[in-house]
SETOR-719532 format. One record per residue (C-alpha): residue number from 1; x, z, y. Coordinates in nm, 3 decimals. Layout:
% residues N
NODE num      xx      zz      yy
NODE NUM       X       Z       Y
...
% end
This chain:
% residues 335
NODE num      xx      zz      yy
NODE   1  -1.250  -0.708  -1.358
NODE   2  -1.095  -0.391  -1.221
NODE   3  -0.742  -0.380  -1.217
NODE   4  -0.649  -0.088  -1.080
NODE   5  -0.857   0.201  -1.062
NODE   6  -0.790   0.572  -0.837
NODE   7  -1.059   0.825  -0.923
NODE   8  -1.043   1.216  -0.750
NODE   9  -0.673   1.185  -0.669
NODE  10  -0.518   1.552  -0.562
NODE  11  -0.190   1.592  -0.453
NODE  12  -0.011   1.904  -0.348
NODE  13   0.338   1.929  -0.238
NODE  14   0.561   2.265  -0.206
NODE  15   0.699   2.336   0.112
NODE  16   0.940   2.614   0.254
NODE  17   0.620   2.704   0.474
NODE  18   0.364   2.659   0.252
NODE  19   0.121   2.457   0.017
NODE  20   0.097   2.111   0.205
NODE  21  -0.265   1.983  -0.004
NODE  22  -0.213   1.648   0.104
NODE  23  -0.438   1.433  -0.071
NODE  24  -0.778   1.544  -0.141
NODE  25  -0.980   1.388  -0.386
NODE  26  -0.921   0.988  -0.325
NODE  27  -1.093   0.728  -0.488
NODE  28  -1.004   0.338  -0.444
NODE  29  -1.009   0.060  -0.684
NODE  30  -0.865  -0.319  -0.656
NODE  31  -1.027  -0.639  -0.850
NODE  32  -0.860  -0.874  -1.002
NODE  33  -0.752  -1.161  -0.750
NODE  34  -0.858  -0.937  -0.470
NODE  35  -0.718  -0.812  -0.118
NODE  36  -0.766  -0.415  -0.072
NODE  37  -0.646  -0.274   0.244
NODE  38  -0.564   0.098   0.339
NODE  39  -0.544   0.206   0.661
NODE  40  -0.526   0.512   0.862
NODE  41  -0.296   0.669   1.097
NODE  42   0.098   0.736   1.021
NODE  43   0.063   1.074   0.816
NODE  44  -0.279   1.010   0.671
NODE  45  -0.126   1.025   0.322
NODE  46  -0.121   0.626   0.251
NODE  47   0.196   0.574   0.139
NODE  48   0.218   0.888  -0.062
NODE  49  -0.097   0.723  -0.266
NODE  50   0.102   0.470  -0.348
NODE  51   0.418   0.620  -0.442
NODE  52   0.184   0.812  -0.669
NODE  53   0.101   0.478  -0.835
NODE  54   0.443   0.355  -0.849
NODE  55   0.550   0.682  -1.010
NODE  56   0.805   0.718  -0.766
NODE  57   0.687   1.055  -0.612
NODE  58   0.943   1.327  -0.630
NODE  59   0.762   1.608  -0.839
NODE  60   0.877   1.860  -0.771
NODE  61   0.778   1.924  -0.482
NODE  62   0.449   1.723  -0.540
NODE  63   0.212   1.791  -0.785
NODE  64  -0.102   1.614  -0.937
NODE  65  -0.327   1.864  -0.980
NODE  66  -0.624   1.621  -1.023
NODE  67  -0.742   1.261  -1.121
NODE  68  -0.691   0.973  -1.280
NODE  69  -0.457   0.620  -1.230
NODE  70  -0.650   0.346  -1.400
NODE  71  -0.418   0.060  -1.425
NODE  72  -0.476  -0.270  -1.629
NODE  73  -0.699   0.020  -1.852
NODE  74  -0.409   0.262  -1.929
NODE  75  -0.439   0.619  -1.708
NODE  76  -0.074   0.577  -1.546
NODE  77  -0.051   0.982  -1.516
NODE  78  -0.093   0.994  -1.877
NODE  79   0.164   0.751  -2.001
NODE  80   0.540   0.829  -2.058
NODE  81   0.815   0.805  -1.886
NODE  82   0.941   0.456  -2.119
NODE  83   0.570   0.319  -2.142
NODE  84   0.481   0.372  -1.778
NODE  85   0.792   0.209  -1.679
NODE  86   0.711  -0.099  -1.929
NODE  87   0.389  -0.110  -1.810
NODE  88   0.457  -0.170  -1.429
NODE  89   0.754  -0.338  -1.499
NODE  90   0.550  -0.595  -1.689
NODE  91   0.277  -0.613  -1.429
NODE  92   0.309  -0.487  -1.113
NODE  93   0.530  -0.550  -0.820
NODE  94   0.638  -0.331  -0.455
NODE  95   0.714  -0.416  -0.107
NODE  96   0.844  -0.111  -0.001
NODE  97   0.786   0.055   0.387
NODE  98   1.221   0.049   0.403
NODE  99   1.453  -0.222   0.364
NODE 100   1.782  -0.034   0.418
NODE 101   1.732   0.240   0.145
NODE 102   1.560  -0.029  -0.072
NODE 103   1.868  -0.253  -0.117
NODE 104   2.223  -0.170  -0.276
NODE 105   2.431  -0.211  -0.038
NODE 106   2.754  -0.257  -0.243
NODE 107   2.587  -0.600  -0.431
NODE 108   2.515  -0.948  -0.230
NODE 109   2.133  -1.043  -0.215
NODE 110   2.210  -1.304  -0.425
NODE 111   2.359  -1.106  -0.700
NODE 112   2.075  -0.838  -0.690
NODE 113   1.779  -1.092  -0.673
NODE 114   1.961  -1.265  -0.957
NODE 115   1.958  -0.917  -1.150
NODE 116   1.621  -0.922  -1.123
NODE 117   1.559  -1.278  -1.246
NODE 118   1.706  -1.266  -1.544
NODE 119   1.641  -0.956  -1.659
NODE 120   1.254  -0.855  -1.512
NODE 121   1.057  -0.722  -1.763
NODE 122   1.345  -0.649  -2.013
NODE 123   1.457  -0.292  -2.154
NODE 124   1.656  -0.385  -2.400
NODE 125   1.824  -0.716  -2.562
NODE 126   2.086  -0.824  -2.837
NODE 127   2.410  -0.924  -2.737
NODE 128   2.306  -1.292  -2.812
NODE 129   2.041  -1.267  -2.552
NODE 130   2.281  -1.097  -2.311
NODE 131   2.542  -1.331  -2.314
NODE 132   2.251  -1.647  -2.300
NODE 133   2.110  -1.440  -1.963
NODE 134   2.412  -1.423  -1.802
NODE 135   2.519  -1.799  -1.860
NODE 136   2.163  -1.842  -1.653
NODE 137   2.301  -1.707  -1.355
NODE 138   2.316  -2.019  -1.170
NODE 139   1.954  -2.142  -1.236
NODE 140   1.876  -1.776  -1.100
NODE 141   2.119  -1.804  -0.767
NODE 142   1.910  -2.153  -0.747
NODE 143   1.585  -2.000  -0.764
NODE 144   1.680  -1.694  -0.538
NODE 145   1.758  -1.968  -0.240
NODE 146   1.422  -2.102  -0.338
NODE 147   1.247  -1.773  -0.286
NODE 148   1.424  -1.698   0.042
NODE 149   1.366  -2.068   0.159
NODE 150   0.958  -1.954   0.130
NODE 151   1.030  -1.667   0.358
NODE 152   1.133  -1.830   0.574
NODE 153   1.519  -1.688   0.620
NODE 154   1.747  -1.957   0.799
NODE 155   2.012  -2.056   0.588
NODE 156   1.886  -1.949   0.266
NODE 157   2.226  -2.052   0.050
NODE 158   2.466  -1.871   0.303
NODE 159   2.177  -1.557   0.316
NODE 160   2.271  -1.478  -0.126
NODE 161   2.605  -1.436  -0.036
NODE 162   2.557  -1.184   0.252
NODE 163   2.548  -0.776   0.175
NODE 164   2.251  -0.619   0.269
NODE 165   2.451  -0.464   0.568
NODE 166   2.481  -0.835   0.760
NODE 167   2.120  -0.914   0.776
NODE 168   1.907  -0.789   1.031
NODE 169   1.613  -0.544   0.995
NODE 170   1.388  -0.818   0.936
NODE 171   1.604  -1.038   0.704
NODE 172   1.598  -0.712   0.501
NODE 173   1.253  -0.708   0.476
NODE 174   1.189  -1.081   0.421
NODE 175   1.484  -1.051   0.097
NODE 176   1.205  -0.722  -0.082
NODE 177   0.963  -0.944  -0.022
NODE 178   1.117  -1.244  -0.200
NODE 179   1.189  -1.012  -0.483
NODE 180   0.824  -0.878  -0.518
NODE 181   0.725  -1.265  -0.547
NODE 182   0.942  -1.275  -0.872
NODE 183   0.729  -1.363  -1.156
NODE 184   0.399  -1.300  -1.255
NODE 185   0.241  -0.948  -1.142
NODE 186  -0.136  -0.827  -1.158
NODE 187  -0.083  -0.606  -0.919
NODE 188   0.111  -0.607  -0.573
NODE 189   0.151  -0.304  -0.408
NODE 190   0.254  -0.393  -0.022
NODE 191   0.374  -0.114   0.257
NODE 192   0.356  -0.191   0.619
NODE 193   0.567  -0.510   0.505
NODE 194   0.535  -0.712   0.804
NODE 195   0.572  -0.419   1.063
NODE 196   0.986  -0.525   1.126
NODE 197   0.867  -0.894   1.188
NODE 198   0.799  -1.130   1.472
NODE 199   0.436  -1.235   1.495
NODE 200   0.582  -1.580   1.386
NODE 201   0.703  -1.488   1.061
NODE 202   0.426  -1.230   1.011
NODE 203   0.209  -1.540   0.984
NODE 204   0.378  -1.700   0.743
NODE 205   0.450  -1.405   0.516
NODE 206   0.059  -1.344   0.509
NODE 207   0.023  -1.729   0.429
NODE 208   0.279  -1.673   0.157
NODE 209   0.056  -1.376   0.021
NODE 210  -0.264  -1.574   0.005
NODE 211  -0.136  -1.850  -0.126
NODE 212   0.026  -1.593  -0.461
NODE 213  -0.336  -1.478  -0.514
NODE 214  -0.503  -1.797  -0.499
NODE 215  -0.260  -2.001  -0.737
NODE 216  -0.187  -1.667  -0.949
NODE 217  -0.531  -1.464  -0.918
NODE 218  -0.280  -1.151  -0.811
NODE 219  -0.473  -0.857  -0.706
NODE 220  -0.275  -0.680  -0.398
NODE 221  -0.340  -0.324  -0.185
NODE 222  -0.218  -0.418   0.107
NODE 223  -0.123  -0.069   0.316
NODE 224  -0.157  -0.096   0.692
NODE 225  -0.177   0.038   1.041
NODE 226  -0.282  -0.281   1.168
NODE 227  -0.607  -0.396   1.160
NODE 228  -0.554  -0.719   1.298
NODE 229  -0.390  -0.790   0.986
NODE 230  -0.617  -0.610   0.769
NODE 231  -0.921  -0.852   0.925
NODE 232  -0.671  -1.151   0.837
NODE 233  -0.555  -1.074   0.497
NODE 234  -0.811  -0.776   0.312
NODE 235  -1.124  -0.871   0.143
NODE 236  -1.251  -0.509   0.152
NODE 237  -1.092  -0.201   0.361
NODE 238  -1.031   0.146   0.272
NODE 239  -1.013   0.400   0.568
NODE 240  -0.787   0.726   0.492
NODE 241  -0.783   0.968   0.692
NODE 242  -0.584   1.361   0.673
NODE 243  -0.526   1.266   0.294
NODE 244  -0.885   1.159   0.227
NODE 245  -1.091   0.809   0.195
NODE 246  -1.320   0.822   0.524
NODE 247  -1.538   0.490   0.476
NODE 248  -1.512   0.162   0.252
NODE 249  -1.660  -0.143   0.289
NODE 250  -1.601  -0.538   0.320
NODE 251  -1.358  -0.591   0.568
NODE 252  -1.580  -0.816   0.828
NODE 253  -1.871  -0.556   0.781
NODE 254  -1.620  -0.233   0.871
NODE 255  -1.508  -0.411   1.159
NODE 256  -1.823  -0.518   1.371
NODE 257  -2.021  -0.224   1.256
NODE 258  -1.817   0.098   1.206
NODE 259  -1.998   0.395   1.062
NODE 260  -1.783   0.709   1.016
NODE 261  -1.656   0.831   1.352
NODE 262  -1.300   0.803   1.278
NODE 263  -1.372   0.412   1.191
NODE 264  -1.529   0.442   1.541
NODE 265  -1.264   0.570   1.693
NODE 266  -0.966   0.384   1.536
NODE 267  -1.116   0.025   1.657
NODE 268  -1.177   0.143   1.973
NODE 269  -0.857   0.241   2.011
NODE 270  -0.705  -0.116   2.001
NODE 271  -0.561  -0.293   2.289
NODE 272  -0.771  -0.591   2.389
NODE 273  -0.639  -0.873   2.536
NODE 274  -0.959  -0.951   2.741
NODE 275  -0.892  -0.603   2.937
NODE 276  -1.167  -0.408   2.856
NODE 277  -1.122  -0.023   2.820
NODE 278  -0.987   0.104   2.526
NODE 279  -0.942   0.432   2.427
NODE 280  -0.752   0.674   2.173
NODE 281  -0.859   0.939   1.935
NODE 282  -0.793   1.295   2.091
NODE 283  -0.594   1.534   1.871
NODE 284  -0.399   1.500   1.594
NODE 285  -0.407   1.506   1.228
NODE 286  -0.494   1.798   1.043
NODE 287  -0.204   2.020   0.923
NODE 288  -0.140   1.967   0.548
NODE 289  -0.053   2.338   0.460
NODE 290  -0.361   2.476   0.670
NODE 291  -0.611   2.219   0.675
NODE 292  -0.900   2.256   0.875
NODE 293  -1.250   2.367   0.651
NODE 294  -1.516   2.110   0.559
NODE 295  -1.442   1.807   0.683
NODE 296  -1.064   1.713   0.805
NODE 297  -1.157   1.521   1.105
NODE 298  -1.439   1.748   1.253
NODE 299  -1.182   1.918   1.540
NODE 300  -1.155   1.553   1.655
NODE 301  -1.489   1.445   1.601
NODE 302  -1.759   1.358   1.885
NODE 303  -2.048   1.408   1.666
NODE 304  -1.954   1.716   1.529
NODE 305  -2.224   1.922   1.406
NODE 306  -2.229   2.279   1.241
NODE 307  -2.248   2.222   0.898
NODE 308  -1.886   1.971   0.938
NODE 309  -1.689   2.320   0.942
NODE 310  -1.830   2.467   0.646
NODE 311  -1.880   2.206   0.367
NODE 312  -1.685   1.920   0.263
NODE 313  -1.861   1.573   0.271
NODE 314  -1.858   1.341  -0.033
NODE 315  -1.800   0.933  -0.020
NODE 316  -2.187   0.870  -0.041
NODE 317  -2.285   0.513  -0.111
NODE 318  -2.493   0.385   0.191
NODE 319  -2.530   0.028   0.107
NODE 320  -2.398  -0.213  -0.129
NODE 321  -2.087  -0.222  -0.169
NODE 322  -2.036   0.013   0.147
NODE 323  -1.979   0.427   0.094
NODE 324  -1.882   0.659   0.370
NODE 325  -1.807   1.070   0.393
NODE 326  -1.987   1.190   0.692
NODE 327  -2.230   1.444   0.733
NODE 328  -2.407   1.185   0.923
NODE 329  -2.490   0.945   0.592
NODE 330  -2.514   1.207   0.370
NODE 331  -2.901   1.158   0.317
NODE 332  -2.771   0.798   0.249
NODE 333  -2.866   0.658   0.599
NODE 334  -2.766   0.752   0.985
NODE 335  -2.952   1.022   1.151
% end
C-alpha cells in the first residue's frame, strides 16, 4: 500500500532577482511500513519537497504550479486549509532540520511535550473534555520523561523542567524527536535529524526509528546528506539533484552499482577510512532563477554529450524497481 504519493511536483518561488524554478517535475512515493531516503547536496531542493508536504511552504513567494500530493489517498494540494490540517494532524508526524526555531522558547519541554499529549489530534472539545485533559497533565509529564528516557537525554525528569534555551544543540534535537514519536503516525517525515548528534546517539536514534516501524508499520522519508546513514536506515533511495529526482532504486543496489553520473559522483566523493582516493564533484549547483537547458547537471557532468544541453531527460524505468534520468538510459539500458 502506498502511503504517500509525489507525482510531477513544480515549484517556483519569486525572488527580487528573478523566477527561482526550483523544483522541476519530482516524483517519489513511500509504502506503508517502509524507509524512503532523499538525498542530494545542500540546495538540491530536499527540504523544500517536504515543506511542500507539510504545507508549511510560505506561498507567496512559492508557488505550485504543477502536480499532485497523494497522501493516505487524499491530494494534500487540494484539501483545505481545516481538512489538510486534520488530516496530517491525524497521521503524520515532522522532525524538523532546526531545533532552536522549532521550540517555544518561553514554555519548559515538559509543558510543550505535555501540550502535545493531551491534545494531538484534537481541534476542538467541550469544556467537560477540557477540564478532564488538563487533570491528565501528570500522566502526560510521566510519559514525556518516558519519551526523553528513549532518546537517550541524561536526566530525563530534570530535562521537562528546562526551557529550550538550557539544553544544548543536540538535547534540542533529541526533545523534536521525542515529540514526533508521540502517538500513532502513518507517515514520518524526518530532516537531517541526526546531523547535531554524536555518532553515539546517532545510533541509537536510528535504532529508535526502526524499532517505530517495525512494532507500528510507520512509513518514514528519511531526508539526508549522509549516505552512511541512508545505507543503514532506507529501504529504497531517492537521488535529487538541482530540484529534480536523478536515479531511484533499492538502497544496497544504488550503492554498489551507481548509474546516473551524479550517483557516480556523490559516492565517490566520500571519505574512506581505508585511504583510498576520493574525490568531489566539480562545480556547483545550477542557479534556480537561470537554470542551465536540458539536463541540470550536464555543466558538471563527465559524460556529457550534445543532446544533454538541449532536451530534458525523463526518470526512465531501467529495471525493476530501478528508474534513472540520463541521456545515457534513455533507450532503457547503458550505452
Amino acid at each position: 500500500m502506498t502511503v504517500l504519493s509525489i507525482a510531477k511536483l513544480k515549484i517556483d518561488f519569486d525572488t527580487i532577482d528573478g523566477t527561482a524554478k526550483v523544483l522541476d517535475g519530482v516524483c517519489l512515493s513511500v509504502n506503508e511500513a517502509e524507509v524512503v531516503g532523499l538525498v542530494g547536496e545542500t540546495g538540491c531542493g530536499k527540504s523544500v519537497t517536504a515543506k511542500t508536504i507539510l504545507g508549511s511552504l510560505p506561498m507567496p513567494p512559492g508557488k505550485v504550479l504543477d502536480g499532485e500530493i497523494l497522501f493516505c489517498g487524499d491530494d494534500l494540494l487540494k484539501l483545505d486549509k481545516h481538512d489538510r490540517h486534520r488530516v496530517m494532524s491525524e497521521k503524520m508526524s515532522y522532525i524538523p532540520q532546526d531545533p532552536m526555531t522549532s521550540l517555544n522558547p518561553v514554555f519548559t519541554v515538559g509543558e510543550q511535550m505535555g501540550d502535545l499529549i493531551r491534545w494531538q489530534g484534537r481541534r476542538r472539545i467541550g469544556p467537560l473534555e477540557f477540564l478532564g485533559l488538563r487533570r491528565g497533565r501528570r500522566n502526560s509529564v510521566v510519559k514525556a520523561v518516558q519519551l526523553l528516557g528513549r532518546v537517550e537525554i541524561p536526566a530525563p525528569r530534570e530535562a521537562v523542567k528546562r526551557y529550550p534555551v538550557e539544553l544544548s544543540g543536540g538535547m534540542r534535537q533529541r526533545v523534536l524527536i521525542a515529540m514526533a514519536l508521540i502517538g500513532r503516525s502513518s507517515l514520518l517525515i524526518a530532516d537531517e535529524p541526526t546531523t547535531a548528534l554524536d555518532v553515539t546517539i546517532q545510533k541509537g536514534i536510528l535504532t529508535l526509528i526502526e524499532e517505530k516501524v517495525e512494532e507500528e508499520e510507520l512509513s518514514v522519508l528519511y531526508i539526508t546528506h549522509n549516505l552512511g546513514v541512508a545505507r543503514r536506515l532506507c529501504d529504497r533511495v531517492y537521488v535529487m539533484y538541482g530540484g529534480v529526482v536523478a536515479e531511484t532504486a533499492k538502497t544496497n543496489d544504488l550503492l554498489k552499482d551507481p548509474m546516473h553520473p551524479y550517483t557516480r559522483g556523490l559516492i565517490s566523493s566520500i571519505p574512506k577510512l581505508t585511504g583510498d582516493e576520493f574525490k568531489g564533484i566539480d562545480g556547483r549547483i545550477p542557479d534556480y532563477i537561470d537554470p542551465p537547458p536540458g539536463c541540470r547537471f550536464h555543466p558538471r557532468c563527465p559524460q556529457v554529450m550534445k543532446i544533454c544541453a538541449q532536451e530534458k531527460p525523463e526518470l526512465v524505468e531501467v529495471a525493476e524497481g530501478r528508474s534513472v534520468a540520463c541521456h545515457l538510459y534513455s533507450s532503457g539500458g547503458a550505452r
